[in-house]
PAZAPA-4460 file (N, C-alpha, C; in steps of 0.05 Angstrom, whole numbers, plus 32768, in hexadecimal, padded with zeros to 4 digits):
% residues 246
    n_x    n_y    n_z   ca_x   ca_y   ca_z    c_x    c_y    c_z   seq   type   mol
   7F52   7C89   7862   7F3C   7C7D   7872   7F44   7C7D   7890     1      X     A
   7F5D   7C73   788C   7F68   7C73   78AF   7F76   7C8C   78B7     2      X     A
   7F6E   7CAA   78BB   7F78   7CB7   78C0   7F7E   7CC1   78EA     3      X     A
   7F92   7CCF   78E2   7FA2   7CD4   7903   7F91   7CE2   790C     4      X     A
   7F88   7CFE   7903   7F7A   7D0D   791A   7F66   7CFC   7920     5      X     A
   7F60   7CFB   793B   7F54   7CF2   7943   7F48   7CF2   795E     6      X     A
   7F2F   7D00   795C   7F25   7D0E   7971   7F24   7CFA   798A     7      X     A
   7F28   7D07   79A6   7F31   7CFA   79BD   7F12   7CF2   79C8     8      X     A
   7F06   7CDD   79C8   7EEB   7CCB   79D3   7EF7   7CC6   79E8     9      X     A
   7EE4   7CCD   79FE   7EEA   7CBB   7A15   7EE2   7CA2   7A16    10      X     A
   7EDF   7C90   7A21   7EDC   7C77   7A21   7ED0   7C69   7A33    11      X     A
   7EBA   7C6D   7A3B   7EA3   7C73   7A53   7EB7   7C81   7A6F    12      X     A
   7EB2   7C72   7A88   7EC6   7C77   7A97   7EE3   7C6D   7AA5    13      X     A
   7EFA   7C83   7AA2   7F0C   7C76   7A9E   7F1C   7C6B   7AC0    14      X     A
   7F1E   7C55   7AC0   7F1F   7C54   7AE2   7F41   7C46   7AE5    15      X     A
   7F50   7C5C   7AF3   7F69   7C55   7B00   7F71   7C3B   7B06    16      X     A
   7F8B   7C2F   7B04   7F8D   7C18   7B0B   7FAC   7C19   7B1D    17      X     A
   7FA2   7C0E   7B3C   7FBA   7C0A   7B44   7FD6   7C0C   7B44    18      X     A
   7FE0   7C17   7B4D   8003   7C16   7B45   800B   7C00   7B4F    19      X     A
   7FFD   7BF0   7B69   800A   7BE1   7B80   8001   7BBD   7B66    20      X     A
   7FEC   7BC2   7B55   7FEB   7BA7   7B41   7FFA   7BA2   7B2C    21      X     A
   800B   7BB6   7B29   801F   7BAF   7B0F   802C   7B9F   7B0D    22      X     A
   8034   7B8A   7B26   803F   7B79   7B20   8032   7B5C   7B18    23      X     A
   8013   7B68   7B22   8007   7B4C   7B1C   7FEE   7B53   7B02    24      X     A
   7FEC   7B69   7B03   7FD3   7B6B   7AEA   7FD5   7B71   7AD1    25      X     A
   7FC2   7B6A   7AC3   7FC3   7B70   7AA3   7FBC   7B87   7A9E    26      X     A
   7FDA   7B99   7A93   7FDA   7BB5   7A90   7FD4   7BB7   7A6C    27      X     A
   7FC1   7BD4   7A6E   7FBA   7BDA   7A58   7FBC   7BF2   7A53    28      X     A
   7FC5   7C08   7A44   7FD1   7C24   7A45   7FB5   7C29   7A36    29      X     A
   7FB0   7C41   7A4F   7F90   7C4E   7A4A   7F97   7C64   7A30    30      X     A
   7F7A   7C75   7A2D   7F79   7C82   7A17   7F8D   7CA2   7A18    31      X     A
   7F95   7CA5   7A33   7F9D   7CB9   7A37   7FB9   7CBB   7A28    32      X     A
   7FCA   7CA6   7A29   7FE2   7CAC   7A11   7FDD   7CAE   79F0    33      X     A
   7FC9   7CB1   79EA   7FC4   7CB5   79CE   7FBA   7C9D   79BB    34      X     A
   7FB6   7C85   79C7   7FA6   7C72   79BD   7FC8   7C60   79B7    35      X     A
   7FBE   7C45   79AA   7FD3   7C3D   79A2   7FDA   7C36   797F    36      X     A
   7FE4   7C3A   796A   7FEF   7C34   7950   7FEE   7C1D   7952    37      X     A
   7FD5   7C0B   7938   7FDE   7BFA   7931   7FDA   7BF6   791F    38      X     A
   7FF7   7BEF   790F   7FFE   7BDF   78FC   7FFC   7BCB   78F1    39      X     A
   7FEE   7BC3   78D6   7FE7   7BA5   78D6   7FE1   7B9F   78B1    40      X     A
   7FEE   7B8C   78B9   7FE7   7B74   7898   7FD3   7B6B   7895    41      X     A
   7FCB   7B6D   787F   7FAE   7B57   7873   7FC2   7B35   7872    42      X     A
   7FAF   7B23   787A   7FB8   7B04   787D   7FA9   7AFF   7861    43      X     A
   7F95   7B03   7858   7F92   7B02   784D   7F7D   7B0C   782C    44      X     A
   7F76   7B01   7819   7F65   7B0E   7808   7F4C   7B27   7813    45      X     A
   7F43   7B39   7809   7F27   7B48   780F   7F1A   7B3C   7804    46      X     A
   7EFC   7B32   7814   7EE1   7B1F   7819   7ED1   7B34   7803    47      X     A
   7EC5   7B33   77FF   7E9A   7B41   77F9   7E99   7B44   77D7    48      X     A
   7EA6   7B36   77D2   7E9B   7B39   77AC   7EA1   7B53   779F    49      X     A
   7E99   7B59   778B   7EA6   7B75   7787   7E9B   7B91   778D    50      X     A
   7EBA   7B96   7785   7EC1   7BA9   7791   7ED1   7BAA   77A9    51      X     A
   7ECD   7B94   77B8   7EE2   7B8E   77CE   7F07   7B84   77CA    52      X     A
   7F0E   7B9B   77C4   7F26   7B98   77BC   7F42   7BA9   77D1    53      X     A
   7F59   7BB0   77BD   7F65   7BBC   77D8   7F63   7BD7   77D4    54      X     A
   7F51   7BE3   77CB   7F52   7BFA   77D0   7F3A   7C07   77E6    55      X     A
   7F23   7BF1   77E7   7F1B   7BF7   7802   7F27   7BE9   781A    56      X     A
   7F3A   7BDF   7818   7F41   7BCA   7830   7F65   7BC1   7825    57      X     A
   7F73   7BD0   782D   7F9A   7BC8   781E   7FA4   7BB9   7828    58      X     A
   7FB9   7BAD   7822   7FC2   7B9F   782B   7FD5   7BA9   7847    59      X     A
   7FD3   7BC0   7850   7FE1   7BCC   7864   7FD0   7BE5   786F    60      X     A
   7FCD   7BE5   7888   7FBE   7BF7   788E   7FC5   7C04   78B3    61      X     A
   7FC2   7C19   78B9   7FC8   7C24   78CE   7FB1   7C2F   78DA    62      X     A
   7FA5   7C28   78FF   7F95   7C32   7905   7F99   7C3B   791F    63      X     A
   7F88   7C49   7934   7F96   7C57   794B   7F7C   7C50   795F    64      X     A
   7F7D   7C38   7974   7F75   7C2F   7984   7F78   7C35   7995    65      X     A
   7F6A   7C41   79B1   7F5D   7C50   79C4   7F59   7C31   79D2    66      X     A
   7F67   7C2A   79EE   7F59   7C14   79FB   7F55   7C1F   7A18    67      X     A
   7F44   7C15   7A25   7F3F   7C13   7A48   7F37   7BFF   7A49    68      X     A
   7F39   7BF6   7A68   7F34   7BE4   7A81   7F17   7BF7   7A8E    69      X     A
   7F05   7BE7   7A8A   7EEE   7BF1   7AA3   7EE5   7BDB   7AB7    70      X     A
   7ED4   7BD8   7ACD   7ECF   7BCE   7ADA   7ED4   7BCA   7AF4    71      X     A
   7EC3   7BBE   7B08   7ED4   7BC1   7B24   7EED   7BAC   7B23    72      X     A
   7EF6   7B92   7B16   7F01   7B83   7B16   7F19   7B8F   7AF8    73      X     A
   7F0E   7B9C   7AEA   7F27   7BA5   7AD8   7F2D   7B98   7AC3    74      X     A
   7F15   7B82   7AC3   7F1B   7B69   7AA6   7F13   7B74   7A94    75      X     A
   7EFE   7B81   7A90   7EF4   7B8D   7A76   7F08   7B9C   7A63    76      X     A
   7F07   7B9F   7A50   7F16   7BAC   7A37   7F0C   7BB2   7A2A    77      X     A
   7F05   7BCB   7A21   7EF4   7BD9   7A0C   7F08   7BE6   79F8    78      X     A
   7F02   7BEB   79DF   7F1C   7BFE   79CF   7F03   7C0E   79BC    79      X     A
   7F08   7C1F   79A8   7F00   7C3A   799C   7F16   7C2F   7982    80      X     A
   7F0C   7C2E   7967   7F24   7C31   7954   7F1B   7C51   7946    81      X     A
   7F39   7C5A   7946   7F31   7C71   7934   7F21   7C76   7915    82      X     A
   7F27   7C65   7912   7F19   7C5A   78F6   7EFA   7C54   78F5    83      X     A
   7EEB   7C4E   7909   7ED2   7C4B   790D   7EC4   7C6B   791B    84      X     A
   7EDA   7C84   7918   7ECD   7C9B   7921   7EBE   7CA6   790C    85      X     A
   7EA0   7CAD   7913   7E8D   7CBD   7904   7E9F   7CD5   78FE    86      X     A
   7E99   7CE9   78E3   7EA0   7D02   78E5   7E89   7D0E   78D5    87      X     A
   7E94   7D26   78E4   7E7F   7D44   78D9   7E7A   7D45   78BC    88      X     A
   7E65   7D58   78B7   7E67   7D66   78A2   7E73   7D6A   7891    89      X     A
   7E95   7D72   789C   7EAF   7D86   7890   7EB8   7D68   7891    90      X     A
   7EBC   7D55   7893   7ECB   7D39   789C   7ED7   7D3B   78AE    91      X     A
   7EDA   7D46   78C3   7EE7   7D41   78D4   7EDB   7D3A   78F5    92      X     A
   7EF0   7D1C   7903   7EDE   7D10   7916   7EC7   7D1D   7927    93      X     A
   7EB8   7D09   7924   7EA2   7D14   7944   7E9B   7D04   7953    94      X     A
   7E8B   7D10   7963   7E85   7CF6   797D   7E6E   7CE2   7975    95      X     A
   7E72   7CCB   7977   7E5F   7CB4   7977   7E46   7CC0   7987    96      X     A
   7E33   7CB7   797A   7E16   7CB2   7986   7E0D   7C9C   7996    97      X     A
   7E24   7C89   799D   7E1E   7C75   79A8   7E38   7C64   79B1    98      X     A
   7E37   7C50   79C2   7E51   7C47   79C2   7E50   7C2C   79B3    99      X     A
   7E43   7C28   79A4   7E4E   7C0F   798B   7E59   7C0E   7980   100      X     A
   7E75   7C28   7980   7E88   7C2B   7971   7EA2   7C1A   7989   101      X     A
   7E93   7C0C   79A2   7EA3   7C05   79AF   7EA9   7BE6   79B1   102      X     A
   7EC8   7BDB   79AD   7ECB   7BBF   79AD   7EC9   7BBD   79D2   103      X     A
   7EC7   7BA3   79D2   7EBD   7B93   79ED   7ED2   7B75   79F4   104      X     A
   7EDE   7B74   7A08   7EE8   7B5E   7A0F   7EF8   7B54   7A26   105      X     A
   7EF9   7B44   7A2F   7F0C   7B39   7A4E   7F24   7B31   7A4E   106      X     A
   7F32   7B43   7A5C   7F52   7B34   7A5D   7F53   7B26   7A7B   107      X     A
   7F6B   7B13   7A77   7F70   7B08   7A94   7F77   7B1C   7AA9   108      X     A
   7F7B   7B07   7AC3   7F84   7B13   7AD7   7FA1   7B26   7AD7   109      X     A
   7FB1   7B13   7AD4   7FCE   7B1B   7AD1   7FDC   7B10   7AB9   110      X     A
   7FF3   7B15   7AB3   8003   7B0B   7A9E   8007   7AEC   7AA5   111      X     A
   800B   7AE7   7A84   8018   7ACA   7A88   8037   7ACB   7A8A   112      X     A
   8043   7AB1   7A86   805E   7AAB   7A8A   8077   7ABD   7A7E   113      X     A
   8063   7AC5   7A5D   8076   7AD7   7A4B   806D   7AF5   7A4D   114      X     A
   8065   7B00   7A6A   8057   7B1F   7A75   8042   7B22   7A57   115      X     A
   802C   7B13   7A55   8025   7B1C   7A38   8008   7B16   7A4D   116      X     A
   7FF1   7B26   7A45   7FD4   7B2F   7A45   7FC8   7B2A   7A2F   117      X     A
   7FB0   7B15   7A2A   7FA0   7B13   7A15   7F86   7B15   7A14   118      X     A
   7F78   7B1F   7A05   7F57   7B23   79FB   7F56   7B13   79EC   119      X     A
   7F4C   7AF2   79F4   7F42   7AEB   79D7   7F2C   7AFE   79C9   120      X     A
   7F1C   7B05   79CB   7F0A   7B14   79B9   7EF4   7B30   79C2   121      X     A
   7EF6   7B41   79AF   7EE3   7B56   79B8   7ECC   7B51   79A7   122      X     A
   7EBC   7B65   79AC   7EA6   7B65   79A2   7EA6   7B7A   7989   123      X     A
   7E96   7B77   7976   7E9F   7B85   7962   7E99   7B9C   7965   124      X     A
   7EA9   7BB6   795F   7EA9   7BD7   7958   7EA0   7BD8   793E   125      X     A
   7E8A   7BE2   7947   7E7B   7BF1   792C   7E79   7C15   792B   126      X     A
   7E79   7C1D   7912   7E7A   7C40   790D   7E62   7C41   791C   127      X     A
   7E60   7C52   791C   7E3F   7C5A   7920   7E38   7C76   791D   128      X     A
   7E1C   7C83   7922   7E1A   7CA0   7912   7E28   7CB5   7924   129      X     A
   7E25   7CCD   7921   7E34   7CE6   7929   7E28   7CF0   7937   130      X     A
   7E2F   7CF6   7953   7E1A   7CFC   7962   7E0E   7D1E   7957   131      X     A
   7E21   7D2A   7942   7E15   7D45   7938   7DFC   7D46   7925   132      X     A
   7DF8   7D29   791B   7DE9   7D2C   7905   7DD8   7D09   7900   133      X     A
   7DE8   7CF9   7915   7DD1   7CE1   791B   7DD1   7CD4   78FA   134      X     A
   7DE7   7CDE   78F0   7DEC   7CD1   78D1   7DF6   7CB2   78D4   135      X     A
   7DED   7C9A   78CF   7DF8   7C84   78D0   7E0E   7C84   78B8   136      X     A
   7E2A   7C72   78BC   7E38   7C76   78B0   7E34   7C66   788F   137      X     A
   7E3D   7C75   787F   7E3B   7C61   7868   7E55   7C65   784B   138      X     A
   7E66   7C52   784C   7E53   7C31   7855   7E59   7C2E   786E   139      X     A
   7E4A   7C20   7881   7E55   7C17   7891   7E70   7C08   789C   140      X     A
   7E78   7C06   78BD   7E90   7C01   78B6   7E95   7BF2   78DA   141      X     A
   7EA6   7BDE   78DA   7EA9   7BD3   78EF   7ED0   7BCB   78F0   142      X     A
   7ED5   7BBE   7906   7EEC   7BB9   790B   7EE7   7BA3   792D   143      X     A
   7EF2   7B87   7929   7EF2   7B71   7939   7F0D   7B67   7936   144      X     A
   7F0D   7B66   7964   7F2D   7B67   795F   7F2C   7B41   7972   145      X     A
   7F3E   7B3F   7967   7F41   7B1D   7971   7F5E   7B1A   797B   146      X     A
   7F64   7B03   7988   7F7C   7AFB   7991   7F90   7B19   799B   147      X     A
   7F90   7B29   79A6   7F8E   7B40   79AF   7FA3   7B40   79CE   148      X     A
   7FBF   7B40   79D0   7FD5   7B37   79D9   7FE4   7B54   79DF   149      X     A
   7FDC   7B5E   7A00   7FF0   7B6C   7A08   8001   7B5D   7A1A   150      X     A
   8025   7B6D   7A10   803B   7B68   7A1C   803C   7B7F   7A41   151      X     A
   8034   7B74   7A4D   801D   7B7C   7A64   803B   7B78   7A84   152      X     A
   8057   7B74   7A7D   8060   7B6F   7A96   806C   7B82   7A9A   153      X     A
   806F   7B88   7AB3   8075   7BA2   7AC1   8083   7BB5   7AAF   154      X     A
   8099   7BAC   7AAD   80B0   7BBD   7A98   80A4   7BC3   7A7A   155      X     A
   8088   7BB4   7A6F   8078   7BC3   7A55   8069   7BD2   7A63   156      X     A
   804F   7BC7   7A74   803D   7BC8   7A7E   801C   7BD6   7A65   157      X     A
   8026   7BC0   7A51   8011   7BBC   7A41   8014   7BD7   7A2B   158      X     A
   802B   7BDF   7A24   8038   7BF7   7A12   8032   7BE5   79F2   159      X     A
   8042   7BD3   79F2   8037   7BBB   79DD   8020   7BAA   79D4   160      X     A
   8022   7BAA   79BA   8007   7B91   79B9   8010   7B7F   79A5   161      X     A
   7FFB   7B6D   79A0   7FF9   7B5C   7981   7FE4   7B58   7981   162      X     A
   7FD0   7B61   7962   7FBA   7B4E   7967   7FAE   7B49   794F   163      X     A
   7F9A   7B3D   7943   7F8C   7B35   792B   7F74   7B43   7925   164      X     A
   7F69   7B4D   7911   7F58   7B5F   790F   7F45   7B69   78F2   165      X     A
   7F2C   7B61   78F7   7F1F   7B5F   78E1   7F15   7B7C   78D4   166      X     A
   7F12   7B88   78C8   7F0C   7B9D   78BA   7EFA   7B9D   78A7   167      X     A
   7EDE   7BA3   78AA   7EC4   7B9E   7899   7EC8   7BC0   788D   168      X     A
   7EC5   7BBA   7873   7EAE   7BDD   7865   7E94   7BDA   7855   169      X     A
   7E82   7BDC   785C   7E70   7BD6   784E   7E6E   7BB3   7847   170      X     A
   7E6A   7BAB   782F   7E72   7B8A   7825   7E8B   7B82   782C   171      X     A
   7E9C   7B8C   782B   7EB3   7B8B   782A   7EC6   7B80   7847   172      X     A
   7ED1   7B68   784B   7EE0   7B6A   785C   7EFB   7B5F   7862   173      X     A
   7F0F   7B59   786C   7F28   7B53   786C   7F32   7B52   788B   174      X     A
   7F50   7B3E   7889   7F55   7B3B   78A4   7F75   7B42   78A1   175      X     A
   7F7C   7B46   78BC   7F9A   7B51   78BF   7FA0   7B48   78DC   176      X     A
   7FBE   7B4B   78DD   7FD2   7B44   78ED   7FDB   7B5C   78F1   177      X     A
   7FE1   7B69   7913   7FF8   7B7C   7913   7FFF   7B7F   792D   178      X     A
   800F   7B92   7933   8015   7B94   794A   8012   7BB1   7951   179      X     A
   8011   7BBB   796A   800C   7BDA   7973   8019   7BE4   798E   180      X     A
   801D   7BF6   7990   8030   7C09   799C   8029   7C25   79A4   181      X     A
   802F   7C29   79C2   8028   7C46   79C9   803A   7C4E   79D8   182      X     A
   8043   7C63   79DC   8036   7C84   79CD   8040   7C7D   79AF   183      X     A
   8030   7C90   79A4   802D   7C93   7983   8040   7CAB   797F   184      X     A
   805D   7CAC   7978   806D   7CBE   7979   8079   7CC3   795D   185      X     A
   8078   7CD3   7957   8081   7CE0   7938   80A0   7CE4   793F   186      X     A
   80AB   7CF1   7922   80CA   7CE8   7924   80CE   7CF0   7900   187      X     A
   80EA   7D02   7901   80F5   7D04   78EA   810E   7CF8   78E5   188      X     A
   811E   7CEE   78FC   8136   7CE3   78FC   8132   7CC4   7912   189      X     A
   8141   7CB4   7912   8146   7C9A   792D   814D   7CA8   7942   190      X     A
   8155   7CBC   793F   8157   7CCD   795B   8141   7CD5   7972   191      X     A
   8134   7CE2   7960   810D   7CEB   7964   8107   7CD5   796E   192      X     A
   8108   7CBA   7976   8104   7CA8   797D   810B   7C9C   7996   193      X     A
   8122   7CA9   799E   812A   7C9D   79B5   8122   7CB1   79D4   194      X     A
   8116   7C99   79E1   8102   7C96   79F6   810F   7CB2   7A07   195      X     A
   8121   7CBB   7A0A   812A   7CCF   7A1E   812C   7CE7   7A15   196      X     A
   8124   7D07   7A1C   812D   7D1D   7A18   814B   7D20   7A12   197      X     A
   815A   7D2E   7A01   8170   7D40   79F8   8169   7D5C   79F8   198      X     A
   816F   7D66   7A09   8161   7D87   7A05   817F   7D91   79FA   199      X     A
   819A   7D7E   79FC   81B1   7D8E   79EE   81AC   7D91   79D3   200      X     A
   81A3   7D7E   79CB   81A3   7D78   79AA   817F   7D7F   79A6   201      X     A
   817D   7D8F   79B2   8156   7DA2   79A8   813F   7D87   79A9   202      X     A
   8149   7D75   79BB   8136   7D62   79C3   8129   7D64   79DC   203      X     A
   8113   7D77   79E1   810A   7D7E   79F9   80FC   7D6A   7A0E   204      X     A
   80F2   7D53   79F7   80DE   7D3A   7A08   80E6   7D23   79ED   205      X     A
   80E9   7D0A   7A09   80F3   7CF1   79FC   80D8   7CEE   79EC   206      X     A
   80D5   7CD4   79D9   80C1   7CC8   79CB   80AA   7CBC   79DE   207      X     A
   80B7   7CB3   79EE   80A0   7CA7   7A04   80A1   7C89   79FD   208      X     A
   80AF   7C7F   79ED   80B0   7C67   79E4   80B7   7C4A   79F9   209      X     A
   80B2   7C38   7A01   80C7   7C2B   7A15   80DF   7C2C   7A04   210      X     A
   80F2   7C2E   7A18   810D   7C2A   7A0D   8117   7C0A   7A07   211      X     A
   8107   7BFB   7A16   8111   7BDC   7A0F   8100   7BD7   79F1   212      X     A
   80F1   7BE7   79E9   80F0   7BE1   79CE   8100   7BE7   79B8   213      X     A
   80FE   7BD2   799B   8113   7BD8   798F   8100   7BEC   7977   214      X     A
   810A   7C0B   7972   80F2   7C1A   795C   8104   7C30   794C   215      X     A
   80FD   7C36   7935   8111   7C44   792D   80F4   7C56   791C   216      X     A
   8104   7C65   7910   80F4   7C7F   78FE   80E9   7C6E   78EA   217      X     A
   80CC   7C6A   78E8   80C8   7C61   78CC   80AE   7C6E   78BE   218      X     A
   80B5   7C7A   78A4   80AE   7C8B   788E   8091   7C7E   7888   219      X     A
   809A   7C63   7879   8084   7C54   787A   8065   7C52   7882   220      X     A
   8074   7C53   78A3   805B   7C4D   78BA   8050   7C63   78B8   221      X     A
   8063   7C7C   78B3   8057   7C9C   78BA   8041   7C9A   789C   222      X     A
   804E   7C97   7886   803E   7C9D   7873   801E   7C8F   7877   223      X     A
   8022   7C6F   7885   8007   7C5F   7882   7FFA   7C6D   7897   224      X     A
   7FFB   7C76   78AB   7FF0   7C8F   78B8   7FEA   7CAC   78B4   225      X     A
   7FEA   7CAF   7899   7FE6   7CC6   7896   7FF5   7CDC   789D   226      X     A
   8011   7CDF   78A5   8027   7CEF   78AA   8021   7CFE   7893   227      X     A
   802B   7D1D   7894   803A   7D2D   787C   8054   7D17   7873   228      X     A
   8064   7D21   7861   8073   7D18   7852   808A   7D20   7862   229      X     A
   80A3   7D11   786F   80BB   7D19   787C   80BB   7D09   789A   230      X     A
   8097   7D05   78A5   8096   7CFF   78BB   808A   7CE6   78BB   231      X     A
   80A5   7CD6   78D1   809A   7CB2   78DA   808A   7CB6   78EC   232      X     A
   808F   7CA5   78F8   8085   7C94   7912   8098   7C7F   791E   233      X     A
   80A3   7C7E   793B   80B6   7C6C   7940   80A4   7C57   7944   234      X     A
   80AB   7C3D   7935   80A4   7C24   7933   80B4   7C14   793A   235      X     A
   80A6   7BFE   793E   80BB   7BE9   7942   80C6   7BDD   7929   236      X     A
   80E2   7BD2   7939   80F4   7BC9   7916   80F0   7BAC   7910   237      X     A
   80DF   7BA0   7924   80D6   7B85   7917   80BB   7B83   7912   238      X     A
   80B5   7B6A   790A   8098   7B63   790B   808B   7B4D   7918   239      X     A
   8098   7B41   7928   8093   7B34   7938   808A   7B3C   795D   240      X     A
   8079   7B2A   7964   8071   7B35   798D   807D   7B24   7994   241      X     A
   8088   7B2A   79AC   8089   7B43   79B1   80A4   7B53   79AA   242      X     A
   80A6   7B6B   79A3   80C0   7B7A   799E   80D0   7B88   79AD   243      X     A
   80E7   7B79   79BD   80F1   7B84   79D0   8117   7B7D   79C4   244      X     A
   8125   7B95   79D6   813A   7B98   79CD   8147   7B80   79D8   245      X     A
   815F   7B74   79C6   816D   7B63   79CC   8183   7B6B   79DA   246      X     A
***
């Protein structure tokens, strides 16, 4: 259901943000690094009677969120889940017919005390039809993100998140806990992971990872993302926000 490819949507327009505000504004890493991985637990049971079980809705699930800042003031927050992309014919993504596949919400000015950025709430992302064929999706399908916490101070500058997140399919719906991370970097070894180029050892380009994070190769994460078999994803090694090296 939650698969990786995932065609690149722009996100209405995407507007630059200062270099000279980083020390005071709530940074949010636009769509241009590849969206962000997030990872997340069900808190609890799947809602809608039957049929609503975990095979439409697991207890673990991986999705790939696209966020921007628009506006003249920069409070706005909009995000795209990959999971709410229409696809073709052949199944594979297409462009929305509309932007109600878009969540909605306001972050503060600047960080608080612990460099952390929060959305209490967006507005809910719903699928919607294909702009090739104006097919509404079915079943239908939505995703509402709440308590929504980037680690936003200079040295992240909003690379991290945490947030809570509802997941409707049809009747069916469920809530989760997780945390997310960008760039989305694959990896066959803990090596593949680390943030800097080795061109001695056939490492031409680092992960892109911050380096004050703590992430290692995990199989797991790659598999709940739809990896081939052999390939992770550097994750983080805890589960707790924010995750930074000790």
């Amino acid at each position: 259901m939650f698969k990786p490819s995932f065609l690149v949507v722009p996100l209405l327009v995407m507007l630059a943000a200062c270099g000279g505000e980083v020390n005071t504004t709530c940074l949010v890493q636009r769509p241009g690094l590849g969206g962000y991985l997030f990872v997340m637990d069900r808190t609890g049971a799947v809602t809608g009677g039957a049929g609503c079980d975990d095979s439409v809705l697991p207890p673990r699930l991986a999705d790939n969120l696209r966020f921007d800042k628009l506006g003249a003031e920069q409070r706005e927050v909009v995000f795209r889940a990959e999971s709410m992309l229409p696809t073709d014919a052949d199944g594979n993504p297409d462009f929305p017919a509309s932007t109600g596949d878009v969540g909605r919400g306001q972050i503060g000015d600047s960080p608080d005390a612990q460099g952390v950025c929060t959305v209490p709430t967006f507005t809910t992302a719903n699928a919607v039809a294909a702009l090739s064929d104006g097919n509404p999706p079915n079943p239908p399908r939505s995703v509402t993100l709440t308590n929504t916490r980037f680690l936003s101070a200079p040295e992240y500058q909003g690379s991290q998140a945490e947030s809570d997140a509802t997941y409707t399919i049809g009747s069916c719906s469920a809530s989760y806990h997780g945390l997310l991370l960008t760039p989305i970097a694959t990896c066959a070894t803990d090596a593949d992971c680390n943030p800097f180029a080795d061109p001695a050892n056939g490492r031409a380009a680092g992960s892109g990872v911050n380096p004050l994070y703590p992430v290692s190769c995990n199989m797991e994460v790659g598999a709940l993302y739809g990896q081939d078999p052999g390939t992770g994803i550097c994750w983080f090694t805890g589960s707790t926000f924010p995750q930074i090296q000790k």
